[in-house]
C-alpha angles and dihedrals in degrees: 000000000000090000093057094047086052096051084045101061095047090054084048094053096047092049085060096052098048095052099043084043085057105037080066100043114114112198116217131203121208154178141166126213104252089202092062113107094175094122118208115001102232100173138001135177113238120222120183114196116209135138080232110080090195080050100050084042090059100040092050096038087050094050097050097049096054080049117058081038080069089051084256115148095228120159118190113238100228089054079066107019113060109236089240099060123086124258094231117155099253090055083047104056087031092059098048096042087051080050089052085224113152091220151020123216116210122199132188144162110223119194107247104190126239132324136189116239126188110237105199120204118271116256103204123222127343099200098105123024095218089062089035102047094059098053095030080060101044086041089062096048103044119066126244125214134246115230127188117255127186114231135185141190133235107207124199129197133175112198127176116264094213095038099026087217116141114258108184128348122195124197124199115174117201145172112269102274126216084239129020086222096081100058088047090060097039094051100037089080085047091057102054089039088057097044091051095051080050093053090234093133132001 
């Protein structure tokens, strides 16, 4: 009997710690433009697109700090652009290219419209197995509910300054967050990580 309580709680731990590991993860999408020769990104100019100005500020002072941590060049676009002035394609371009950086990264979330998703019914505890068991066992044989949820998508792309081709866009869908700021700080890491398996900086 002590062997199986044993076994038990360790079930029980790793359980836990598949679960919590999971509920953070952020999935990202992504794909590199195979016609791009470019060789190594080296710097790049970030500009964050929002109809938030304190929004587009966080996004693009974020992404530039995990970047140049990477040894990564990144200048944030509101250090160069003025809050106030549009972000039209041309200020843009004329801003990186007076930056003498090689890219701009462009990042966005874009409403995606509403999803079902299954809401199973809570367990309870798993501490004991005498308080988990019960409720582990009606859980599975009682239904749960969907409920709509809104989700959105922060879209990421990296274009040549000089060209103004596409070099690598990454995708990450998520349920609608309290802040925006969350899925910012959660993705950034993704997006280095993906850039890097493409070879698109070292």
């Amino acid at each position: 009997m002590n062997i199986f309580r044993a076994h038990y709680r360790i079930l029980c731990t790793l359980l836990f710690f598949v679960l919590f590991s999971c509920a953070g993860s952020t999935d990202l999408k992504y794909w590199k433009n195979g016609a791009y020769e470019g060789g190594a990104v080296e710097s790049m100019m970030i500009v964050g697109i929002s109809k938030d100005a304190e929004t587009r500020k966080y996004f693009e002072e974020v992404f530039s700090k995990r970047f140049n941590r990477a040894g990564i060049k990144a200048v944030a676009g509101n250090t160069v652009i003025p809050q106030g002035q549009e972000l039209e394609k041309d200020a843009v371009k004329t801003a990186a290219q007076k930056q003498g950086v090689q890219t701009v990264l462009v990042t966005h979330l874009t409403q995606e419209g509403e999803k079902d998703f299954y809401q199973p019914p809570a367990t309870g505890g798993i501490n004991r197995l005498s308080y988990y068991y019960p409720r582990a066992y009606n859980s599975v044989h009682s239904t749960g509910y969907y409920k709509k949820e809104k989700f959105v998508k922060l879209i990421t792309n990296l274009y040549d300054t000089a060209s103004e081709e596409v070099i690598w866009t990454g995708v990450s869908e998520h349920v609608e967050p309290k802040s925006a700021k969350d899925i910012v700080n959660a993705l950034v890491p993704k997006v280095i990580e993906g850039m890097r398996k493409d070879r698109v900086i070292r």
